[in-house]
C-alpha positions as CSV (number, residue, x, y, z in Angstrom):
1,X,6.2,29.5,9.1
2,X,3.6,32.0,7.9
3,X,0.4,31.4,5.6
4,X,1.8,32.7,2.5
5,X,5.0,31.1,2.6
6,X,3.3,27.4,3.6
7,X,1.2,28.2,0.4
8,X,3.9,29.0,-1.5
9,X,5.7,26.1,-0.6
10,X,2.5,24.2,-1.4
11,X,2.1,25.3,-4.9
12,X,5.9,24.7,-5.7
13,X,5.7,20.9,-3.9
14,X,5.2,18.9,-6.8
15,X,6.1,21.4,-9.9
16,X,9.2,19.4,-10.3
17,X,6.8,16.2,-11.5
18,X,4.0,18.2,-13.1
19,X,6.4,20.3,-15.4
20,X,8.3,17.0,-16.0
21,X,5.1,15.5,-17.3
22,X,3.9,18.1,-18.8
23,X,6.8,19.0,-20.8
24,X,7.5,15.0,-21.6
25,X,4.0,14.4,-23.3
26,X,3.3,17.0,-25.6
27,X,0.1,15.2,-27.0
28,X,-3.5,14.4,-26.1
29,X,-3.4,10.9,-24.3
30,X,-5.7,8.2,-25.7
31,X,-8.7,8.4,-22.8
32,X,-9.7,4.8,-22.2
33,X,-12.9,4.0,-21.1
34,X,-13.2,1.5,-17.9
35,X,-15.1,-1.2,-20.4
36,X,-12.1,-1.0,-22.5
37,X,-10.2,-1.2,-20.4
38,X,-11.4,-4.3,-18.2
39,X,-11.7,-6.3,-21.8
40,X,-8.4,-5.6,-22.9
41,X,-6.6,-7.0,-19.7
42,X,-8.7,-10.0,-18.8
43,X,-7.6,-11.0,-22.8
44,X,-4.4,-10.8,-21.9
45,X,-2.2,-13.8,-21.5
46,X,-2.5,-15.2,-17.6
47,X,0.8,-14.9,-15.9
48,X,0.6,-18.8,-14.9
49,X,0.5,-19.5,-19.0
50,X,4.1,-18.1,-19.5
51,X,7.3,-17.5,-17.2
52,X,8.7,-15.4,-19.8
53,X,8.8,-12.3,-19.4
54,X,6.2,-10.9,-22.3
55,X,6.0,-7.5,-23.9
56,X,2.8,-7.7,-24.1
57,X,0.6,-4.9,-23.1
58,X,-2.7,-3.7,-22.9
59,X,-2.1,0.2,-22.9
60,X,-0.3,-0.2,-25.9
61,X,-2.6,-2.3,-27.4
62,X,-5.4,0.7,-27.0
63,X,-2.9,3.8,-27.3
64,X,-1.9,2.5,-31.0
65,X,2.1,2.7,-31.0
66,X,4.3,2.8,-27.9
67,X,5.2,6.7,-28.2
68,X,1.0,7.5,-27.4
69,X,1.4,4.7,-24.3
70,X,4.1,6.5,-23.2
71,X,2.1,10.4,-23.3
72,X,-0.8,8.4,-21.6
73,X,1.0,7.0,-18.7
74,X,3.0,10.3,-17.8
75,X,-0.5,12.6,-18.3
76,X,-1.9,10.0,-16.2
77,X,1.1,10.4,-13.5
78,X,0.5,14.3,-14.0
79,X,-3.2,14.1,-12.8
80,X,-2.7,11.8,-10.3
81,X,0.0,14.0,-8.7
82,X,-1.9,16.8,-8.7
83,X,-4.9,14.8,-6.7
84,X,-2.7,13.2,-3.9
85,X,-2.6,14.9,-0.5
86,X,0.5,16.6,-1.1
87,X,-1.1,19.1,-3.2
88,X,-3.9,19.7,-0.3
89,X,-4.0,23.2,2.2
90,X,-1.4,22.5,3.9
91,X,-3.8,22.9,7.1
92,X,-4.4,19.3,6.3
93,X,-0.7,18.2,7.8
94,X,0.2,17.9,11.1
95,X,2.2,21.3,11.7
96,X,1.8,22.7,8.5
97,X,4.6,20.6,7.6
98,X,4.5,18.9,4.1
99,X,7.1,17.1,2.2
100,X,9.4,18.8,-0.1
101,X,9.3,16.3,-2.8
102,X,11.2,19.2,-5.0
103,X,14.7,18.6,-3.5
104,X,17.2,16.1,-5.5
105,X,17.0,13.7,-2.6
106,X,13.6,14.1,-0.8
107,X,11.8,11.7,1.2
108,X,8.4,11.7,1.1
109,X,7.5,9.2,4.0
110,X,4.6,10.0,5.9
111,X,1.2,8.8,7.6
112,X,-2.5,9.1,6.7
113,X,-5.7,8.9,8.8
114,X,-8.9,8.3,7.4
115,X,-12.1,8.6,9.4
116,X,-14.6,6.0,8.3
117,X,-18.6,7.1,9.6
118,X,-21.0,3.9,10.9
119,X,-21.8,1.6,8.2
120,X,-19.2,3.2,6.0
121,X,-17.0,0.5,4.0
122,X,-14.0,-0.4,2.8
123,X,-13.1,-2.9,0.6
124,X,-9.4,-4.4,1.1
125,X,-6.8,-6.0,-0.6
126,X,-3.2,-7.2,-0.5
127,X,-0.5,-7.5,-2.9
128,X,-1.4,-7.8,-6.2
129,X,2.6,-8.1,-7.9
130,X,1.5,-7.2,-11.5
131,X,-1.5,-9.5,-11.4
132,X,-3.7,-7.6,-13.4
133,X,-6.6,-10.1,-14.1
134,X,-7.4,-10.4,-10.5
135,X,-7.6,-6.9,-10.0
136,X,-9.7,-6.2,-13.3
137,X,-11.9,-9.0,-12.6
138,X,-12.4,-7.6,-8.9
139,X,-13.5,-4.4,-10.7
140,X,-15.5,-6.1,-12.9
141,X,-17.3,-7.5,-9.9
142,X,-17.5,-4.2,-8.2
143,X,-19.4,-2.5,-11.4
144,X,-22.0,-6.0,-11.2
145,X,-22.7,-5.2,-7.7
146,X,-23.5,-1.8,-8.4
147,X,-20.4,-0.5,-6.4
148,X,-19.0,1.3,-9.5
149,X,-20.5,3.1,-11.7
150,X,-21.4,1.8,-15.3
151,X,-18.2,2.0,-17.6
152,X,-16.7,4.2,-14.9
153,X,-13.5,4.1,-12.5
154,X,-16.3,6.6,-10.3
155,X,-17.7,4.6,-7.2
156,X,-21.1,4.8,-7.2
157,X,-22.8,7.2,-4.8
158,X,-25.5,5.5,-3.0
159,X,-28.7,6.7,-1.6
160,X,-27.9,7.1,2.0
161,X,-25.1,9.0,3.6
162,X,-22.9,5.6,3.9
163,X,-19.3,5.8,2.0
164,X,-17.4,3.4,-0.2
165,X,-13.9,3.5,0.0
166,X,-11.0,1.3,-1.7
167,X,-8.2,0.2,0.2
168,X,-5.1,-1.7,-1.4
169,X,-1.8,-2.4,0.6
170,X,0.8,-2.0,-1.6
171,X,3.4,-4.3,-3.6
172,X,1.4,-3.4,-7.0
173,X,4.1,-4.6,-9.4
174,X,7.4,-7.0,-9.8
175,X,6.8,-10.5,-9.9
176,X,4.6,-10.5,-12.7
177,X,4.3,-9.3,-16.2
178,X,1.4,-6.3,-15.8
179,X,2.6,-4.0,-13.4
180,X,2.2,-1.0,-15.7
181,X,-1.6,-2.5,-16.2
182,X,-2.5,-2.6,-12.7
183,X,-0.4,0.7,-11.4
184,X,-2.4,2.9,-14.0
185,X,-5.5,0.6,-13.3
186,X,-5.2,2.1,-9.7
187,X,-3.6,5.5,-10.9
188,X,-7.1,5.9,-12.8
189,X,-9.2,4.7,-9.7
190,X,-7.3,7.2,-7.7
191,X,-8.0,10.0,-10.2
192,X,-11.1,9.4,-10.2
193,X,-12.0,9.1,-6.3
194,X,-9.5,11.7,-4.9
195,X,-10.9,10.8,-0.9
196,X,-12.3,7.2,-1.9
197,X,-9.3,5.3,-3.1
198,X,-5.9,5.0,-0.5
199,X,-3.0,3.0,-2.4
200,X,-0.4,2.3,0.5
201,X,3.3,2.0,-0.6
202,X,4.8,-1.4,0.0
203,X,8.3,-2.5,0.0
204,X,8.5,-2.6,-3.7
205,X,7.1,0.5,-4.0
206,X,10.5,1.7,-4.0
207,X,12.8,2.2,-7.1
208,X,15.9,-0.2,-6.0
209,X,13.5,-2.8,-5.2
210,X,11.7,-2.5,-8.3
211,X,14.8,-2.4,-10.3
212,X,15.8,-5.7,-8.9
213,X,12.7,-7.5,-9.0
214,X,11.2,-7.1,-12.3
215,X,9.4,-3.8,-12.9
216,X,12.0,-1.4,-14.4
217,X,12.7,-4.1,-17.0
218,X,9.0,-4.4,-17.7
219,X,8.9,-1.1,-18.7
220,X,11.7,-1.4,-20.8
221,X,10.5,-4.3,-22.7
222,X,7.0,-2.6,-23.1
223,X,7.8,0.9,-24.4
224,X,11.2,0.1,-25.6
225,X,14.6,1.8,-24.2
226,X,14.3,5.2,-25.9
227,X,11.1,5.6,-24.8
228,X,11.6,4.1,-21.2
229,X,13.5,6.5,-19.4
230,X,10.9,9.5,-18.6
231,X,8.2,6.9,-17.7
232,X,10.7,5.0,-15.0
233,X,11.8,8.6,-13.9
234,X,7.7,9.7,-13.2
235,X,6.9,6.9,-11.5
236,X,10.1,6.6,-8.8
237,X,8.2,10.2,-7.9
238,X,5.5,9.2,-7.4
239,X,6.4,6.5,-5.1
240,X,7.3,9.1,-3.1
241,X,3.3,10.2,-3.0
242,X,1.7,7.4,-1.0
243,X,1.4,7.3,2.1
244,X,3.8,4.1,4.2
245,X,0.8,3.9,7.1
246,X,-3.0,4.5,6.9
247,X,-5.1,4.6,10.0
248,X,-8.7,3.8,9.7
249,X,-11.6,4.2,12.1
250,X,-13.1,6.6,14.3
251,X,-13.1,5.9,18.2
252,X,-11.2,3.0,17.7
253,X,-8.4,2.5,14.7
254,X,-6.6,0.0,12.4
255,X,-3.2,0.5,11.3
256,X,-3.3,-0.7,7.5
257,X,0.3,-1.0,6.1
258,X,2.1,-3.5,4.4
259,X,4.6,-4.7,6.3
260,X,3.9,-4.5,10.5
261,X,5.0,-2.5,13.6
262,X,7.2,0.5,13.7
263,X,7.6,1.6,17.0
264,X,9.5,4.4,16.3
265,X,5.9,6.5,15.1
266,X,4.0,7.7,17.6
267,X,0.1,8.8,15.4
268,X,-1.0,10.4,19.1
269,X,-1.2,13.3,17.2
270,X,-2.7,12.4,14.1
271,X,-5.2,10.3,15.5
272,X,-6.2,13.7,17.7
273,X,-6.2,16.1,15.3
274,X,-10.1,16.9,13.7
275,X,-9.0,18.7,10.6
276,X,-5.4,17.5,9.9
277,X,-5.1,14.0,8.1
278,X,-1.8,13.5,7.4
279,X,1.4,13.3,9.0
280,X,5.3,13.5,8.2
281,X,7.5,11.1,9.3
282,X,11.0,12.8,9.5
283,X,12.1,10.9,12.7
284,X,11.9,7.1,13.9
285,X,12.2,7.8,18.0
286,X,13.0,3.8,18.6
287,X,14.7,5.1,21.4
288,X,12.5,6.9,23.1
289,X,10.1,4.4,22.5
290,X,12.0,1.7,24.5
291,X,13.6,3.9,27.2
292,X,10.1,5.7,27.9
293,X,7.4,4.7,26.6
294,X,7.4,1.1,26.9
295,X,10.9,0.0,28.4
296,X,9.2,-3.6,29.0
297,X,9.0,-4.0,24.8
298,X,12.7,-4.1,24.8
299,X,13.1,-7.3,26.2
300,X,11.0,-8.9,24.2
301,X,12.9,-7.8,21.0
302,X,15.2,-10.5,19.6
303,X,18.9,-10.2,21.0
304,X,20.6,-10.8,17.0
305,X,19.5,-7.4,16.1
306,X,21.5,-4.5,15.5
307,X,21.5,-1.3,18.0
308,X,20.3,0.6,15.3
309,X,17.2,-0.7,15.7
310,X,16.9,0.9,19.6
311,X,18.2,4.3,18.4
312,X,16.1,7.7,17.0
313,X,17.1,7.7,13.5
314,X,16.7,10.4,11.2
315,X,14.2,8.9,8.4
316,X,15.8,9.0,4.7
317,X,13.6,6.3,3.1
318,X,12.0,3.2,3.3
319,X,15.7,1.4,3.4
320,X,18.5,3.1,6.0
321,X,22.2,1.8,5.4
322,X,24.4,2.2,8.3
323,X,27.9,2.2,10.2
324,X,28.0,-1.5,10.2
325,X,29.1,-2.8,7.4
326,X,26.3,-3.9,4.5
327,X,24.2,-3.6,7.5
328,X,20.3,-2.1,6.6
329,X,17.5,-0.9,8.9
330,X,14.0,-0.8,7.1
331,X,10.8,1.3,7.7
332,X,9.0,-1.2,10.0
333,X,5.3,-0.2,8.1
334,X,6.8,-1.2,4.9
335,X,9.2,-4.0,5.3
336,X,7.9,-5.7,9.2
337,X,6.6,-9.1,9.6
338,X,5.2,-11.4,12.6
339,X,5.8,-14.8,13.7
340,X,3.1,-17.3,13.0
341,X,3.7,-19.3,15.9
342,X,1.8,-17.3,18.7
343,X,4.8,-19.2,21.3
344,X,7.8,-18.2,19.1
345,X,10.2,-15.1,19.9
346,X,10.8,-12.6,17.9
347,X,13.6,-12.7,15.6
348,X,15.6,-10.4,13.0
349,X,16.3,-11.4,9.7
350,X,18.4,-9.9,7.5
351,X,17.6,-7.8,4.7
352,X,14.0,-7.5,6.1
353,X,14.5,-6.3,10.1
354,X,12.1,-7.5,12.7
355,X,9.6,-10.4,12.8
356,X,7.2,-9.2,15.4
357,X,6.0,-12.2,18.2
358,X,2.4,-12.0,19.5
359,X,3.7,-11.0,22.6
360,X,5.7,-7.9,21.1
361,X,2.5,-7.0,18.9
362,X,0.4,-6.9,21.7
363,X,3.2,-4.8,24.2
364,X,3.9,-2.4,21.5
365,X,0.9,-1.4,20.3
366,X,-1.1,-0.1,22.9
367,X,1.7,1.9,24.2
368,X,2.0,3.6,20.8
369,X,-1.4,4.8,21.2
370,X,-4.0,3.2,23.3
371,X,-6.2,3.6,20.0
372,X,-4.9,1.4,17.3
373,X,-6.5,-1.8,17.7
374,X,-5.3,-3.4,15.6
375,X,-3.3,-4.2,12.4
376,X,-4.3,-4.9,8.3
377,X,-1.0,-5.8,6.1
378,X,0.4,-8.1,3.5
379,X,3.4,-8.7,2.3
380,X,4.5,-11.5,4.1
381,X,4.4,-14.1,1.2
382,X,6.3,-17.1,0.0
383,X,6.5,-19.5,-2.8
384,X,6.8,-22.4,-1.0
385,X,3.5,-23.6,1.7
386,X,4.9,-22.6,5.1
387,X,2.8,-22.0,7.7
388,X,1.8,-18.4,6.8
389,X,1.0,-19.3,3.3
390,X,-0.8,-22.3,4.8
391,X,-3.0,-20.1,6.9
392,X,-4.1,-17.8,4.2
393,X,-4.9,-21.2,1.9
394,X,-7.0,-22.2,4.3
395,X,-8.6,-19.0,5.9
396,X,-9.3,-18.3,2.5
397,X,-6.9,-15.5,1.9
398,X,-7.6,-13.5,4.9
399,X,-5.4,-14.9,7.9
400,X,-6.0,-13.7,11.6
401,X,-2.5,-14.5,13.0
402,X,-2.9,-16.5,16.3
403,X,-6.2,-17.7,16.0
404,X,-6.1,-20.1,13.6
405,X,-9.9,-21.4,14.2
406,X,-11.3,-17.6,12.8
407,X,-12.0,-19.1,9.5
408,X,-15.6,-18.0,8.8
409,X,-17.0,-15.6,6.0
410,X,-17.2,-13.1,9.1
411,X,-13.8,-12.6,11.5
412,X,-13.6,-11.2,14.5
413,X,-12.1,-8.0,15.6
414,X,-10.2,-7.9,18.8
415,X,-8.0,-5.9,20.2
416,X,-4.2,-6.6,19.2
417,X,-5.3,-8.7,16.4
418,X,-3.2,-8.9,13.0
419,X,-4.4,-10.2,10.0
420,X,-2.6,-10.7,6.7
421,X,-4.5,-10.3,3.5
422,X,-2.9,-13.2,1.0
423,X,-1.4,-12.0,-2.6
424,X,-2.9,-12.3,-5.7
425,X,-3.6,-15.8,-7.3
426,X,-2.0,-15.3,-10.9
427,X,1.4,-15.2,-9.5
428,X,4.1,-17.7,-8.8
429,X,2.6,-18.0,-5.0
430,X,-1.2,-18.9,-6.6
431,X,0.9,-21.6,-8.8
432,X,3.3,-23.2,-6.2
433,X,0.8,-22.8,-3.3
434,X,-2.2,-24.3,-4.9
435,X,-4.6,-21.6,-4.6
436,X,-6.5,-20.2,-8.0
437,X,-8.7,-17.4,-6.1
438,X,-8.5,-13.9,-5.3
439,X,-9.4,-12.4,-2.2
440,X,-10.7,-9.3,-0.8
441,X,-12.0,-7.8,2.7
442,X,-15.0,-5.6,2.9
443,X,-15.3,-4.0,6.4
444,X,-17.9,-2.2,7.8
445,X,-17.4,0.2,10.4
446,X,-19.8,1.4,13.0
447,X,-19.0,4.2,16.4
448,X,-17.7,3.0,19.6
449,X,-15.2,-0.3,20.3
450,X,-13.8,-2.5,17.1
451,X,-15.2,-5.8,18.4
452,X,-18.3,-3.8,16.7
453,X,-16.8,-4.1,13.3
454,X,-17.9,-6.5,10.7
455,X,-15.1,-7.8,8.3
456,X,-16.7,-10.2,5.6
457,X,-14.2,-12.3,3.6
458,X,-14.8,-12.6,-0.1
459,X,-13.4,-14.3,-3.2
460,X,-13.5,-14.4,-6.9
461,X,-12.8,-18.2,-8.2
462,X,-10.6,-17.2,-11.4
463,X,-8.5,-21.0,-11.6
């Protein structure tokens, strides 16, 4: 494709959203300031006080009426558009190619690579399900430490040459009552740290879970039916914005997602590339993975799932329905787990695909790309104190699958190592699980190998 044509299909990419927005708000937002903000939500009834479902809500507490919430979240959705990658030269993608998010049914799936300097860090977290006091007081935290900037969503630039960046692996909303509070929370972060903030799209992230699970009806209860429609429409777009894998590092990498392996990506290219930073995913090559590239992993994939899982499929979104009847094959970065049992096999449940075994992890991943070290995610959360939940209790909300003994403020990174980062404590898993504190990572990268890397552990007592 020429230059002109990949710039004009650049500056048509997302006009679909930004007209949408533009012509839905036709009034000056409301502008909240980050102290406002942060005050509002943390006086906000604690999801733990009430299982009902409450229309309570700090935006339109501060917008005045429910019409001026409504203009603020879809200018919000407007500017944050216009800031994600999609919107970059397209000399940033792999190929030139960038998703055309202006079709009826697009699919805007693709991959991200960040390159972190030594002694840049990031600061990690897990799912956060519409807990909105733990991530406010997090940011409250950050601005404390000097990390933010006064009443500002800005991180602070520092003296030396180090960055800070923000990392959050996805699942921002459904299971609590704030997920409007903490999605324009991160909307604004995003706005105002284009490069600095990365928010990676979980499995709810995804407009037919989110219907089912809580958000949609939120919304509805918040700004009220009339009113509802254009915001729900803005934000299943902008699902379609963030990115389903981030790779982080330099030499060596970390594949931060927030579900587990797909071995139908290959990020060879990606990870190669010195300008481009982003990939599209249009194809899964399972097949090609298992027949050529590591014909050993096949065998130690669990014998109940379906042979769509060991074919190239052409990638239509985070959920795939097939042949077989009611029968789903799911985006392995968004919806993939691991056993916690570093002896168990893997296996396949339904409705979620593949639980990954230690021995598949550390089979598959090297032969994706010899680079990715190893593996941040989430997601893999329960109500009930099995035996991931009861690693992340007691590795205090950061859990390095199979090496249960890696409990200090500082882990250990090593090659084919997976570590889950545990949800949010105001949530029904912080109630039934027993755990009232938040947790975050803060990793420090240096040059050379990953076993150089420091990942300190933190957490925020809230209950």
């Amino acid at each position: 494709m020429k230059l002109n044509s990949l710039k004009i299909s650049l500056g048509l990419l997302l006009v679909g959203l930004n007209s949408f927005c533009a012509s839905a708000v036709g009034a000056t937002g409301v502008s909240i300031s980050f102290n406002q903000w942060i005050e509002t939500c943390q006086k906000l009834p604690k999801n733990r006080e009430t299982f009902i479902q409450t229309e309570k809500s700090a935006l339109v507490d501060l917008a005045g009426s429910k019409e001026r919430a409504q203009v603020e979240i879809l200018q919000t959705i407007q500017q944050f558009s216009k800031i994600m990658p999609q919107t970059h030269d397209s000399s940033k993608w792999i190929n030139g190619k960038v998703p055309n998010l202006t079709k009826e049914k697009s699919c805007g799936i693709y991959a991200q690579k960040l390159t972190l300097n030594s002694n840049d860090i990031a600061y990690v977290q897990g799912d956060l399900h519409g807990d909105i006091y733990s991530l406010t007081s997090f940011l409250k935290k950050m601005q404390i430490q000097g990390v933010l900037n006064q009443n500002s969503f800005k991180i602070a630039t520092p003296s030396s040459l180090e960055k800070v960046y923000f990392l959050f692996l996805g699942d921002y909303t459904d299971r609590g009552f704030y997920g409007l509070e903490v999605m324009y929370t991160l909307w604004r972060l995003k706005i105002a740290n284009p490069e600095q903030v990365v928010l990676v799209r979980g499995n709810h992230e995804d407009c037919k879970i989110a219907s089912r699970f809580g958000f949609w009806s939120e919304i509805q209860k918040k700004l009220g039916d009339r009113l509802s429609g254009k915001v729900l429409e803005a934000i299943t777009k902008m699902y379609e914005l963030l990115p389903a894998v981030l790779y982080v590092g330099n030499q060596d990498f970390i594949q931060c997602c927030h579900g587990g392996l797909e071995v139908g990506y290959q990020p060879t290219q990606l990870l190669d590339a010195v300008e481009e930073k982003y990939e599209l995913i249009e194809w899964l090559m399972r097949e090609q993975f298992f027949s050529n590239r590591c014909p050993m992993a096949k065998k130690l994939m669990p014998r109940a799932a379906s042979q769509e899982e060991f074919q190239d499929i052409k990638l239509t979104g985070p959920s795939m329905e097939y042949k077989s009847p009611g029968y789903f094959t799911n985006l392995g970065f968004m919806w993939g787990d691991f056993q916690v049992d570093s002896n168990a096999p893997s296996i396949h449940t339904s409705g979620r695909g593949i639980s990954a075994s230690k021995a598949l992890t550390e089979t598959c991943l090297p032969a994706l790309d010899s680079r990715v070290k190893s593996i941040f995610r989430a997601h893999q959360h329960s109500s009930e104190l099995n035996s991931m939940m009861q690693g992340l209790v007691s590795s205090k909300g950061i859990f390095k699958l199979w090496h249960p003994y890696d409990m200090g403020k500082k882990r250990v990174l090593t090659k084919g190592s997976v570590f889950t980062f545990n949800v949010s404590p105001d949530s029904q898993y912080g109630v039934r699980c027993g755990y009232g504190f938040m947790t975050y990572g803060q990793l420090v990268a240096k040059s050379g190998s990953i076993e150089n890397w420091d990942l300190f552990v933190h957490n925020i007592d809230l209950f």
